[in-house]
N, C-alpha and C positions, 0 to 999 in steps of 0.2 A: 464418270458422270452418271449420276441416276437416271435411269428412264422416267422416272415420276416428274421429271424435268420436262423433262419430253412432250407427255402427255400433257404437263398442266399447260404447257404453250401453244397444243395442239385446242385443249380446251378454250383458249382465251382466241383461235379462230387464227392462229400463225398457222400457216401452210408450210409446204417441204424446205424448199428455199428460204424462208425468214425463219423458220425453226432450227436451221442449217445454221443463218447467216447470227441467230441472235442467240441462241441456248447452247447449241454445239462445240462452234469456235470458241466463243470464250469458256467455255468448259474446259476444253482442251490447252488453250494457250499458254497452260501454267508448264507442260510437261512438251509443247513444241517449245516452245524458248531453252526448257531446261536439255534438252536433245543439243541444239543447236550451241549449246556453250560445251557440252560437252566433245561435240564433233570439232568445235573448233579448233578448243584445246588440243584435242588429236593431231588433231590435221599440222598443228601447226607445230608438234614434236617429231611427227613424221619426217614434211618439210626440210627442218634442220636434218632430221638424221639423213637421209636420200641426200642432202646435198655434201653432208661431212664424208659419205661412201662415196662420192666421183662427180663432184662438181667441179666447173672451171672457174664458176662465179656466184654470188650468193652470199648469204649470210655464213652457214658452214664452212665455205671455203674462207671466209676470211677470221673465220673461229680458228680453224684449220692451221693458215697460214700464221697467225699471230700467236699460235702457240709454238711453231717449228723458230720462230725467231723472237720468243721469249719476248713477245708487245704482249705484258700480260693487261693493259688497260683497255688497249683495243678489245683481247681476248675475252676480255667481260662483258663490256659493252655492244661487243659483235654482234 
């Protein structure tokens, strides 16, 4: 974000908190949203894999199990 952002809001008489609330955040909201898909994605490749290493129950585990007994439709859609 430009500081020239900044200042012209400061100039139009927005203080710290509405300079915060109105030029900041949504400056920024283009690359928290983009973080936040990107973690999720993560998180949620993780997930499987921790559960395919030694779960009892789960989505992994029934990836797991439906491939030792050749349920390849289940094993897809797990």
């Amino acid at each position: 974000m430009s500081p020239l952002l900044g200042r012209a809001a400061a100039s139009l008489g927005a203080g710290g908190w509405r300079n915060f609330a109105y030029v900041v955040i949504p400056g920024a909201l283009p690359f928290i949203i983009a973080g936040l898909r990107v973690s999720l994605s993560v998180a949620l490749v993780v997930l499987v894999a921790a559960e395919l290493a030694g779960a009892a129950f789960g989505v992994g585990y029934l990836i797991q199990m439906s491939q030792q007994v050749f349920g390849s439709i289940r094993c897809s859609s797990g």
